[in-house]
C-alpha positions in Angstrom: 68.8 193.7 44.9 66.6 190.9 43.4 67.7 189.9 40.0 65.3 189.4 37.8 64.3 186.3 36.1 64.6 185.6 32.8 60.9 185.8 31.3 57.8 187.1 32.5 53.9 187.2 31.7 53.6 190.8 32.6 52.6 193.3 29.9 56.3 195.5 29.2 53.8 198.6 29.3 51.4 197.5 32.3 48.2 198.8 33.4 49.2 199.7 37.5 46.7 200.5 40.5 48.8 201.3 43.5 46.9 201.6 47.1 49.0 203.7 49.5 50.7 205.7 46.5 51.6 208.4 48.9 53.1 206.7 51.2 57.1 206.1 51.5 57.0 203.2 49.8 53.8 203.3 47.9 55.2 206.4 46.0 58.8 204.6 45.5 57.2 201.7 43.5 55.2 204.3 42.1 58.1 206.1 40.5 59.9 203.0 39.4 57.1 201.8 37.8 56.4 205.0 35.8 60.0 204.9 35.0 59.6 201.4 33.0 56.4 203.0 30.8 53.3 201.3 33.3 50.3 203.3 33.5 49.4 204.4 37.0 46.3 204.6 38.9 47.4 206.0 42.1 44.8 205.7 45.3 45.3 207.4 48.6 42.8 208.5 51.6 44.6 212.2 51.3 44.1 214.2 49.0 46.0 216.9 49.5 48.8 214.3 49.6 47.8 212.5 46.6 47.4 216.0 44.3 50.6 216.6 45.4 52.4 213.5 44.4 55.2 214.3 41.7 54.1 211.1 39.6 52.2 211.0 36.7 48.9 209.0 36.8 45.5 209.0 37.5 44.6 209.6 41.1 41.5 208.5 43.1 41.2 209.7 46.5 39.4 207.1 48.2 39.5 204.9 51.5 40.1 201.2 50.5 39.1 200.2 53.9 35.5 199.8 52.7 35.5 197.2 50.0 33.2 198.8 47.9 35.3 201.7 47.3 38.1 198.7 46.6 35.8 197.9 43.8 35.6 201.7 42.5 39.5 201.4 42.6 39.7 198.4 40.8 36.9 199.8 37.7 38.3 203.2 37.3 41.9 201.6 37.5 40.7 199.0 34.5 39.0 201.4 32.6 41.4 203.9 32.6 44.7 201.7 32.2 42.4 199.5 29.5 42.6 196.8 31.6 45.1 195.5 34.6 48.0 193.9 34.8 49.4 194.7 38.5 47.8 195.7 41.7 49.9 196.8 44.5 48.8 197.1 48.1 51.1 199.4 49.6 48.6 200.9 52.2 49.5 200.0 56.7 49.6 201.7 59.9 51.5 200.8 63.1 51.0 200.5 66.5 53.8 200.1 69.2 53.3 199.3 73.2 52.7 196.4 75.1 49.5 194.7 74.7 47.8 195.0 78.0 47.6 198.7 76.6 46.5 198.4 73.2 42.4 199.6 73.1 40.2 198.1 71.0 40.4 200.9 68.5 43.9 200.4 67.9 43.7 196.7 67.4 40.3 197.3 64.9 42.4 199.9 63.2 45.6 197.7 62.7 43.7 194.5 61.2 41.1 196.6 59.0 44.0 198.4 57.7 46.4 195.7 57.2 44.4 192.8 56.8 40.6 193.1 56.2 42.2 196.1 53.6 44.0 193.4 51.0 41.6 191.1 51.5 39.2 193.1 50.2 41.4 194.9 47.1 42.4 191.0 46.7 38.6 190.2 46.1 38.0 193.4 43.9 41.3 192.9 41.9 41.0 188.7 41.0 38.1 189.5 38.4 40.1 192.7 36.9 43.3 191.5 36.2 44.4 189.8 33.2 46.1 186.8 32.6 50.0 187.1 33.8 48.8 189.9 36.1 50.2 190.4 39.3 48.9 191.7 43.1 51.3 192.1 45.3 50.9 192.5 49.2 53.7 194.2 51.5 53.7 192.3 54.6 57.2 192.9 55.7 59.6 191.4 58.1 57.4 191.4 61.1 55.7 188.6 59.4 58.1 186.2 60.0 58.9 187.0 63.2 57.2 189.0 65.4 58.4 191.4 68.1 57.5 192.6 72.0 56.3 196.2 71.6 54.5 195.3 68.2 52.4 192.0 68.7 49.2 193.2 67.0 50.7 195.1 64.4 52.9 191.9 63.6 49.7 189.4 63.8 48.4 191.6 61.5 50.9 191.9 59.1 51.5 187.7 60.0 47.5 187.4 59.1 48.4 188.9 55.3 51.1 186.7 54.8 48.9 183.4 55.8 46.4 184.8 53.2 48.7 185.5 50.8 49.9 182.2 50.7 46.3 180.3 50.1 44.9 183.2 47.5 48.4 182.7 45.6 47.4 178.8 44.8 43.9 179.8 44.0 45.0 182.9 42.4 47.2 180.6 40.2 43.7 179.0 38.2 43.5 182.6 36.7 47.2 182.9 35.9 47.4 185.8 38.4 51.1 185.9 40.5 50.3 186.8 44.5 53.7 188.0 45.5 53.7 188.3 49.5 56.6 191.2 50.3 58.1 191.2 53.6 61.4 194.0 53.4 63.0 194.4 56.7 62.6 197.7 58.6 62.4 200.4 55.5 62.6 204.4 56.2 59.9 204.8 55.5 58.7 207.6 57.8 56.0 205.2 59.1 57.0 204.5 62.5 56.8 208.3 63.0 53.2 207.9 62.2 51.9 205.4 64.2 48.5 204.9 64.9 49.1 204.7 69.2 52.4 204.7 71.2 55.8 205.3 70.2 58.6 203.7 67.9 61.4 202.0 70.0 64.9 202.8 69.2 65.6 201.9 65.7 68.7 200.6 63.3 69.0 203.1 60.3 66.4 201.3 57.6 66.6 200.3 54.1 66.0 203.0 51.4 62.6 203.2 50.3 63.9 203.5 46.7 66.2 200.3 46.5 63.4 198.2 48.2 61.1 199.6 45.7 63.2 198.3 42.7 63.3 194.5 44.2 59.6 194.5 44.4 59.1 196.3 41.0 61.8 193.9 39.5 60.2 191.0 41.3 56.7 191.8 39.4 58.0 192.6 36.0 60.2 188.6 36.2 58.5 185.5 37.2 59.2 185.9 41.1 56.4 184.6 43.5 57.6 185.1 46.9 59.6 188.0 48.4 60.9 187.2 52.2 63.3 189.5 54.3 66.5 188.1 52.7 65.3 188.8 49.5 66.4 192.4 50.0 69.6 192.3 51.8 71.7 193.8 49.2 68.9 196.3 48.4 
């Protein structure tokens, strides 16, 4: 695990919107961060899911895929939390199989989910968040290299990391950290889920819960950058 650094701007109780709270990660950071006294506004597409979550917060089921309910996410989370300190973009889908049979669908599905999505929150969230505040965007390993089997879902994921990059330098003028998160493979029950074809043989993942701590340690120090090797003691 990351250690932390020495100082950092973020507020010790902090105002949190997390996108994809009930997903495996999503809810891990969720949990950690409730654990260190933040505020939570938790946002997920399923409600069900989201009503079911064992994390205290206030939840907003809504699809972040259209920007303006980004927006909504970003007011409620603001007023609620009396301000914001930290978004955290936790929301993806897969997609596995070669590319001569991915369908249009597929690939509109994988880059509105995992790259239109934080550009958008990203938009909504760089007015809302105070000074010292944080976003942070989970791009993962397949963002630095990419595989066979996966070559839209890791341009996608590739296409968040290249935008993290540039927003983190502009984000900087407002004294907002972009921290670009790239864990390797996590179990995260995702590749169960995917949004066409099917997961190739896998090595047992990282626990969701120790790749949560390095990013919630990572936001809470003065870290910037997360890559792969970041977490290989998580």
């Amino acid at each position: 695990m990351t250690a932390p650094s020495a100082s950092s701007d973020v507020a010790s109780s902090p105002s949190v919107l997390i996108a994809g709270a009930t997903g495996g990660l999503g809810s891990a950071i969720a949990k950690n961060l409730a654990a260190r006294g933040a505020t939570l506004t938790l946002v997920s597409r399923d409600a069900d899911r989201l009503a079911g979550l064992d994390v205290p917060g206030h939840r907003i089921p809504l699809d972040l895929r259209d920007p303006d309910a980004c927006r909504e996410a970003v007011r409620i989370a603001h007023e609620r939390g009396g301000g914001l300190d930290v978004v955290v973009n936790a929301v993806g889908v897969v997609a596995f199989g070669p590319v001569e049979d991915l369908s249009v669908d597929v690939v509109e599905e994988l880059f509105i989910t995992n790259t239109f999505l934080p550009i958008f929150l990203a938009q909504a969230a760089l007015g809302a968040l105070a000074a010292g505040g944080v976003l942070v965007n989970i791009s993962g390993v397949i963002a630095e290299q990419n595989l066979p089997g996966m070559a839209a879902y890791g341009a996608s994921k590739a296409a968040t990391r290249s935008f993290d990059e540039a927003l983190a330098r502009e984000a900087r003028r407002k004294k907002i950290r972009v921290i670009d998160a790239r864990p390797p493979h996590t179990e995260t029950g995702l590749a169960t889920r995917p949004v066409a074809g099917t997961a190739p043989r896998m090595p047992v993942g990282l626990a969701p819960d120790d790749v949560a701590a390095t990013i919630c340690d990572a936001i809470m120090s003065d870290v910037s950058d997360l890559p792969s090797s970041a977490f290989a003691s998580s």
